[in-house]
N, C-alpha and C positions, 0 to 999 in steps of 0.2 A: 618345262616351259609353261608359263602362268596362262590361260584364256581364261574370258571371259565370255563363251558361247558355251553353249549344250546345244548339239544333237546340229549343229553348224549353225545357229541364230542366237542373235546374240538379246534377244526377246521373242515372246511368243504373242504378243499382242499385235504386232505389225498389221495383221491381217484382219481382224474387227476393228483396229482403227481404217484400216483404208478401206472396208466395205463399209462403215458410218460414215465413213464419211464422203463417201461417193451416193451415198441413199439418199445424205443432204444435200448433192449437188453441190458441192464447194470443193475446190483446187489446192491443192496442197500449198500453194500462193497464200491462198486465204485464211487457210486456216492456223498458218505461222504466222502472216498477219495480227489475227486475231490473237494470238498467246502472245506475241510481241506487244499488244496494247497492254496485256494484263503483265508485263514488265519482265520479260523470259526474254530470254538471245536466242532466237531460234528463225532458222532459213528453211526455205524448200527443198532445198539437200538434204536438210537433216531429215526434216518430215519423210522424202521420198526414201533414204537410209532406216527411220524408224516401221515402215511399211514392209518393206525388203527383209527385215529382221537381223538388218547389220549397225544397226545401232541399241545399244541401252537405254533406254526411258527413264530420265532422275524421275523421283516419287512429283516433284513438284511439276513437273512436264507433263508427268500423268492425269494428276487432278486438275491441270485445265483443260489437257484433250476430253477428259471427262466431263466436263463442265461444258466445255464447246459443243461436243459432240450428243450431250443428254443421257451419254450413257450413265447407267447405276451401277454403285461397286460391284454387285452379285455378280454384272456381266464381265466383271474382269478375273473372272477365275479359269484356269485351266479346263 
């Protein structure tokens, strides 16, 4: 059977996206919001699923969390 999780998370980043973005004080409301202006499909399910580490991050999801959230590529490594 095919997955798409290691180690039972299906990313490893959930958890410094939802500590930036709790440091910024913005809701997981807001900050799909805000990647939904910059033209993404994206809900506060997903967000709270991307946090959880039961969702995948497309590359393009990523670089506006990134961009929202100020983080720098170096801080997305392992």
């Amino acid at each position: 059977m095919k997955s798409n999780k290691y180690k039972e998370k299906a990313n490893f980043l959930g958890n410094l996206i939802s500590e930036r973005r709790k440091a910024y004080r913005i809701s997981q409301n807001v900050l799909a919001s805000k990647m939904q202006l910059m033209g993404i499909n994206i809900g506060k399910n997903d967000i709270s699923k991307i946090e959880a580490g039961n969702r995948l991050i497309r590359d393009y999801e990523l670089l506006a969390i990134k961009d929202i959230l100020n983080l720098e590529l170096n801080d997305l490594h392992l």
